[in-house]
Every structure is written in C-alpha cells, then in structure tokens.
C-alpha positions in Angstrom: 13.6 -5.5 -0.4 15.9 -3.1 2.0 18.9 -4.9 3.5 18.6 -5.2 7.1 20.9 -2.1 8.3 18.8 -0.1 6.0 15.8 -1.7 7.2 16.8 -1.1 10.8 17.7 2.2 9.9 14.3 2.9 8.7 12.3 2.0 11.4 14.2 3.9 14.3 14.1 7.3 11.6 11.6 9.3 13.7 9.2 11.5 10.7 10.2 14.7 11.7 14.3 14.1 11.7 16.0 12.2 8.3 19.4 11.4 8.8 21.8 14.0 7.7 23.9 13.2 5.2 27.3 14.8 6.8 26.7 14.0 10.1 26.9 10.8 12.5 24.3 10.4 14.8 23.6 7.5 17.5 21.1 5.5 19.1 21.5 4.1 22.5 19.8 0.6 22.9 20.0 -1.4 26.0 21.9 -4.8 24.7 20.4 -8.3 26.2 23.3 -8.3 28.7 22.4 -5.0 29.9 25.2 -3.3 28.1 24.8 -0.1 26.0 26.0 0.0 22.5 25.2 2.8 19.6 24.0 1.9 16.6 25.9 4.2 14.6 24.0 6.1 11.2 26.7 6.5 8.8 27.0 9.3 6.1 25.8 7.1 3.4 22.5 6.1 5.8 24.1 2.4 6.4 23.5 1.4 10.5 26.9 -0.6 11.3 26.4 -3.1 13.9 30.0 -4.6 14.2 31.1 -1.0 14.5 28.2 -0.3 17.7 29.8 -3.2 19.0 33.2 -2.4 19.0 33.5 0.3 21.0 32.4 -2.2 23.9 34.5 -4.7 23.2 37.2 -3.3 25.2 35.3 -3.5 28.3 34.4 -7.0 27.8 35.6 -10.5 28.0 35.2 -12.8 24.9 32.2 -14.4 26.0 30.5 -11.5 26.7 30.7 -9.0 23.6 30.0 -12.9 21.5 26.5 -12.9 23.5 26.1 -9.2 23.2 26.9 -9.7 19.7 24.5 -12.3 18.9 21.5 -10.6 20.5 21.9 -7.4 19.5 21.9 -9.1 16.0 18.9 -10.9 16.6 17.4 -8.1 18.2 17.9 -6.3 14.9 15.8 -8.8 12.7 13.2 -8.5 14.7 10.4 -5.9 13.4 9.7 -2.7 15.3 5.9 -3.4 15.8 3.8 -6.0 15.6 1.1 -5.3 12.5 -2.2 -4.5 12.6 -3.7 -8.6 11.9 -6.8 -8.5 9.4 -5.5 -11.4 7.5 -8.6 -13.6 8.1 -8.6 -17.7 6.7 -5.7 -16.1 4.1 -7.7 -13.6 2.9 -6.2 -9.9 3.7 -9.0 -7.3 4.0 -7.7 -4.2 3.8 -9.8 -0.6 2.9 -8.4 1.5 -0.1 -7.9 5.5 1.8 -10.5 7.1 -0.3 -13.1 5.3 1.9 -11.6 8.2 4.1 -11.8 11.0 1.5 -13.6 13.5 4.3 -10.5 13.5 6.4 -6.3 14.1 5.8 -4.0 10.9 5.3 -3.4 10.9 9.4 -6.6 11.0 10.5 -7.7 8.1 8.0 -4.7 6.1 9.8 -6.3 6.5 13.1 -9.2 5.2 11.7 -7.5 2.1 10.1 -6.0 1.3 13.1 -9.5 2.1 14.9 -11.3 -0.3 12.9 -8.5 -2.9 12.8 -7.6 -2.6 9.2 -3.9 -4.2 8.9 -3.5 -3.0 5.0 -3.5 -0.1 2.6 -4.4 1.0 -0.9 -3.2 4.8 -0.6 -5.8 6.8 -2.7 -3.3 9.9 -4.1 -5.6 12.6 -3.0 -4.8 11.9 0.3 -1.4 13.0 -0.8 -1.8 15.8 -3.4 -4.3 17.6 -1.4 -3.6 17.4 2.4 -5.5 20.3 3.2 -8.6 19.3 0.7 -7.4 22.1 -2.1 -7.7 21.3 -5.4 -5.2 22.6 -8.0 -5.1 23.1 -11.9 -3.7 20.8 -14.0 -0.3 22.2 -14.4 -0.4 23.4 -10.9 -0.5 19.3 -10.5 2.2 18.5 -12.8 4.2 21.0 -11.0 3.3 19.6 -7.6 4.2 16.3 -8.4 7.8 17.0 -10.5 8.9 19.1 -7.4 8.0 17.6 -4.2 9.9 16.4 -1.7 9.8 12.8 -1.6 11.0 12.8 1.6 7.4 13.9 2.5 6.3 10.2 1.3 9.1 8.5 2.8 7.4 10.0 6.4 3.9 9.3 5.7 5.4 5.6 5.2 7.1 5.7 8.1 3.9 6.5 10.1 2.2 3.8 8.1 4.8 0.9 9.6 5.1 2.4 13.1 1.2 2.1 13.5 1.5 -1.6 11.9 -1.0 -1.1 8.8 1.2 -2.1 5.5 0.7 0.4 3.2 0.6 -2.1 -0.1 -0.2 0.0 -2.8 -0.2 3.5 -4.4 -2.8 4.4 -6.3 -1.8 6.9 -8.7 -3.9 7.1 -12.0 -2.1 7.4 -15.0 -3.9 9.5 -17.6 -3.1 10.0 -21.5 -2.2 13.9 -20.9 0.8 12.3 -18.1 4.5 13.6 -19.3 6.8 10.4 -19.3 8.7 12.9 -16.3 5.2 12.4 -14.5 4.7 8.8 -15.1 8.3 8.1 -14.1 7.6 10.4 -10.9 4.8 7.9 -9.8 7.4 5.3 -9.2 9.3 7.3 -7.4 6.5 8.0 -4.9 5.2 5.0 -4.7 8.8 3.7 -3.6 9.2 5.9 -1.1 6.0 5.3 0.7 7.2 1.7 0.8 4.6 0.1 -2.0 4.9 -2.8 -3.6 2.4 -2.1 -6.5 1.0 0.7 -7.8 -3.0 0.7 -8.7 -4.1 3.4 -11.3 -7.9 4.6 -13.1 -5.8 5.3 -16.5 -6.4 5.2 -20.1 -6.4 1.8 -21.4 -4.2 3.9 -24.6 -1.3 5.2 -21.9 -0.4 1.3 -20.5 1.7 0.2 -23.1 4.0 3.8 -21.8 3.1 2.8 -18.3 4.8 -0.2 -18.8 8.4 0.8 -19.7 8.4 2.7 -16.5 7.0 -0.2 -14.8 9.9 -2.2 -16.3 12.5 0.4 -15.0 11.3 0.2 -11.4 10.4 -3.3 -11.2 6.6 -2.5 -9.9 3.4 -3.8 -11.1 0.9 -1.5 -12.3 -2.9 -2.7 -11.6 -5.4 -1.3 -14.3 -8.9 -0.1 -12.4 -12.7 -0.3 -14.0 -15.7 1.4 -13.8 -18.9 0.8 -14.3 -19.2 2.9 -17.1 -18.4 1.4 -21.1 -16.5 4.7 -22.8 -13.6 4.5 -24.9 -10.2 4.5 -23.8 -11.2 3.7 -20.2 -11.6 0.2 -18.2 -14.7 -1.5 -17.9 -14.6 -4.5 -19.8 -12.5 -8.0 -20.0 -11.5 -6.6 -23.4 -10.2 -3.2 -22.0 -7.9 -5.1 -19.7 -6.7 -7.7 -22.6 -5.6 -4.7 -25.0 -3.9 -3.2 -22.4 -2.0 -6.0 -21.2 -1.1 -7.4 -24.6 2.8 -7.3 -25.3 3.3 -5.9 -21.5 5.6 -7.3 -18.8 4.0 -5.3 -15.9 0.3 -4.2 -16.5 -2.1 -6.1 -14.5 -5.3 -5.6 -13.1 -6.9 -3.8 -9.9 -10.5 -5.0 -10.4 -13.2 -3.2 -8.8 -15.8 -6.2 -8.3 -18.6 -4.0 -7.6 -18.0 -2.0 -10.9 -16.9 -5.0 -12.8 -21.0 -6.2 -11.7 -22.1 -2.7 -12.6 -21.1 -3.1 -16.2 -22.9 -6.1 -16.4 -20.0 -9.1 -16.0 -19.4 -11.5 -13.6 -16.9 -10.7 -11.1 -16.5 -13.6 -9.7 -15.6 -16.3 -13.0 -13.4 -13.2 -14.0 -11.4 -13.4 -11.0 -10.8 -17.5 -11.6 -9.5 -16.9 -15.0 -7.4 -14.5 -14.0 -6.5 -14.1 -11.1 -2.5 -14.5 -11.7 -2.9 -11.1 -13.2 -5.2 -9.4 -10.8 -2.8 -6.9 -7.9 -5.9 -6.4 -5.3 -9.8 -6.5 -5.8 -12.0 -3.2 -4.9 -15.0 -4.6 -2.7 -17.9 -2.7 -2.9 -21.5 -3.8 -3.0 -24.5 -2.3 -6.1 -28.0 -3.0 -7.1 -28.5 -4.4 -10.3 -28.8 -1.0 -11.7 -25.4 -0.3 -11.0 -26.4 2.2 -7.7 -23.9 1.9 -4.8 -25.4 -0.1 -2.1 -24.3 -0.8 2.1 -22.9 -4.4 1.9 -25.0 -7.0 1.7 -27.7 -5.2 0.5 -26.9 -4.9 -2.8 -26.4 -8.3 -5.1 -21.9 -8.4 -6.1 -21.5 -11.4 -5.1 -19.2 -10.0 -2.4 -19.1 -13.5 -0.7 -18.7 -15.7 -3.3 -15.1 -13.9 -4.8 -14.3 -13.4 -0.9 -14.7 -17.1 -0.3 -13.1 -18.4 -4.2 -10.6 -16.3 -3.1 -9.9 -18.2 0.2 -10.6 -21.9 -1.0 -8.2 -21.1 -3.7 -6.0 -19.2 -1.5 -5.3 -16.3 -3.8 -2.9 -13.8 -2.2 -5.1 -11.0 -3.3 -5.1 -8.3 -1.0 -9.3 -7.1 -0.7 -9.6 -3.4 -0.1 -13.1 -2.2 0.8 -13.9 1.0 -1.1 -16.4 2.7 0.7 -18.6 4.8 -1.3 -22.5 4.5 -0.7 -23.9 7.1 1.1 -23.7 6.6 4.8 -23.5 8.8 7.7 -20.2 8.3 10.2 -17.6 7.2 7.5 -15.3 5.0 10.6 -18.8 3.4 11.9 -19.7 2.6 7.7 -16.6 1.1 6.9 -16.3 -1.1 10.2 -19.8 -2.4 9.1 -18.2 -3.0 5.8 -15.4 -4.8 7.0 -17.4 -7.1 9.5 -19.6 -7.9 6.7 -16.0 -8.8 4.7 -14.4 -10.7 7.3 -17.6 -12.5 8.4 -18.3 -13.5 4.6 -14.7 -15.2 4.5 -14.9 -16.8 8.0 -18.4 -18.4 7.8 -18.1 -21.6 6.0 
C-alpha cells in the first residue's frame, strides 16, 4: 500500500503530465485557514508537507501555521473522490471490461460509471489492442517487453479519478509465456494499481506463475471454462494440481462455466472459497449456451446470496457475453438482476 505523500502524489498526477524527475513542481491548495501553501513534488516523486508548510510559517503566528498544519494534514488523508458505491448487503458487484469488448478502455469507463459499476476486472485486450488491432505472437511479446508502463500507470489514474477501483488484471498466462513476459504481467498489473491478477492459463505454467507471484507479492486467480481439455481449467481437479505446493495460485471461478462443465458452482464456492480472488457471473442453459440472466439455470442467486450470508469478500464481476443488442443497456440489466438477487431476502 503507497505511503500517504506518494498516495497524495498520485491522485493530484493529472494523465497527461508525470512528474519529471529533475524538476520541482508545485501545487497551490487553499489551506482551511485560507492560507496558500505548495505541496512541493520532489525529484524522487515524494510530496513534502512540512516543507509546503514552511515557507508560510514566517507569516504566521504559532497558533496559526499549528491549525494550518493540522488541516492540511487531514486534508491530505482524505481521498480525492468519493467511489462509485455498488457494494450492495457486502457483496461487491463489479463487471469484468470484456463485457465492453466492442469499445476502447475509456469508453468502457464511461459506461461503468453510467451504469454505476464501483469495481473492475481489467480484461488485457482493452490494453494490448486500444485501437481493436490484433498482432502476431511475437509482435505481442514485443508489445508487452517494451511498453511504457507509464501508459498503465494513466489508465489507473483515470480509473481512481472516476471512483471505479480497478481490482484486478486479467492477464492470461500461457505455456509459450517467457519468464521476461510472466514477470512483465506484474509489472503491469502494479502500475494500474491491482491487487490481484486473474489469468485463462495452462493449468502446466502455474507452478512458474507462482515464483513470480512470490516476487511481487500478488495473487494469481486461475479461470475455467466450460470446456474439459487437457492442460486447461475446467474442473475442481484442474485447480487442485495447479495449486498444490504453491503460495500464490488461487482461483478466479467463472460460475456460469464452472455449471457449464457440469459442477456445482455454488458447494464449490463453500469449500473453497478462502482460495477463490473474484467469481465471473454469467448465466447458461443446461447445455452450456450463454443465456440473459435469469433465464438460464447457474444458480446466480444462490452463490450471490451464500456469498452475502457468509460475508465472503469476493468481489462478483458480471461477464457479459450472451448475445444482446446495446452492450451498456445488457449489462445494467445484468447488474440489476445481480444486485436485486443479493438484496431480496
């Protein structure tokens, strides 16, 4: 967790000027006594409140620059905006960005803040192709070794000024990944500001995943599908081998593709839910076919509501992937349906 100067340096870091790192720039903020003082960005990125201050304290009697003291320091532990509230009875509904795959990472924040969505689950397509191109593998690789994190670090920053907490990464670790490109997913994540990272790997490439994981102190949640193959998630058994002897593999479980394969989301998430990072809601048939909410038969409600009685602190990203026809109109219908399962006794 950033120590409050960084913190406060963060959120007055507008996302199209970064703090140089030879020069000294200011901020002028109106103190509670109606004095002016600078918070003052040092070379090294640290804001120094004591040394705002001081310049002031000449003009100043002792009680006054102890009061301005005070409240610019409580002024500075206080956050910049008030988030987006979608925490409803405990349970944080949240949407997963490829529910906005038909639109660029700023556009799908409009919409979260549209529909009133307080929490993310960054889908990495919305980061490795801003302009919808696709490129080759290696092109990929590349990308990713080379970019400038600095271009996470202000996608973040929008992220926290519009209030939506942008919880996870998802970033799917494959068995062709270079340890330099596993590595590199850490690195993005942390600059975004995650606190987990969410991946559709190889159940064979965790046990690699998780000295990384290690390094960087970040749990890595393990995503099904629907589909039984080897060396992917679908099963109970998938995630046990690839937690087994691990410190920092856990599980991001996709209910509706968990019900798909033919087990029983909701028992699964009572056993285990210690391990389990955030749930992908998403409603099927019986013949695993992608369904609007509430008409198909997950038992959508009943993990929604164990997860409330038992007050879980599992973030619950809708995943919006049934055909529909305006994707902001489908996924508020999703997320009424969500937060009216969880409210309703």
């Amino acid at each position: 967790m950033p120590s409050q100067p960084a913190a406060l340096m963060a959120r007055h870091c507008s996302t199209k000027g970064v703090f140089s790192k030879t020069s000294l720039q200011t901020e002028r903020r109106k103190g509670p006594t109606g004095i002016t003082a600078s918070l003052h960005q040092s070379s090294n990125g640290v804001t120094t409140l004591a040394g705002a201050l001081y310049s002031q304290a000449a003009m100043l009697n002792r009680r006054q620059f102890l009061g301005s003291a005070a409240g610019l320091a409580a002024a500075a532990a206080l956050p910049a905006h008030e988030g987006i509230h979608s925490i409803f009875r405990g349970v944080q509904i949240g949407a997963q960005s490829y529910s906005f795959r038909d639109r660029d990472i700023l556009a799908a924040l409009k919409a979260y803040k549209e529909i009133g969505l307080g929490e993310c689950e960054m889908w990495s397509g919305h980061m490795e192709r801003p302009a919808g191109q696709r490129l080759s593998r290696e092109q990929l690789r590349d990308w990713r070794l080379k970019v400038d994190l600095g271009e996470f670090e202000k996608v973040g920053h929008e992220f926290h000024e519009a209030g939506v907490e942008l919880y996870a990464y998802n970033y799917s670790f494959r068995a062709d990944f270079t340890d330099a490109e596993i590595d590199r997913g850490f690195e993005m994540a942390k600059a975004l500001g995650a606190k987990v990272i969410t991946a559709s790997g190889n159940v064979s490439v965790a046990q690699r995943v998780d000295k990384f994981a290690k390094k960087h102190d970040m749990r890595v949640g393990m995503h099904n599908h629907s589909h039984i193959r080897d060396d992917e998630f679908a099963t109970p058994d998938d995630f046990a081998k690839a937690m087994k002897g691990t410190t920092h593999i856990a599980i991001n479980l996709d209910i509706g593709h968990f019900f798909g394969a033919g087990f029983d989301p909701v028992d699964f998430l009572g056993k285990h839910h210690k391990d389990i990072v955030t749930i992908h809601v998403k409603d099927k048939s019986k013949d695993d076919v992608n369904m609007p909410f509430g008409q198909g038969a997950t038992p959508i409600v009943e993990c929604l509501r164990l997860m409330r009685d038992k007050k879980y602190k599992i973030p619950a990203n809708i995943e919006y992937e049934y055909k529909g026809g305006d994707t902001v109109a489908e996924v508020k219908k999703c997320f009424e349906y969500c937060k009216n399962a969880v409210l309703e006794s």
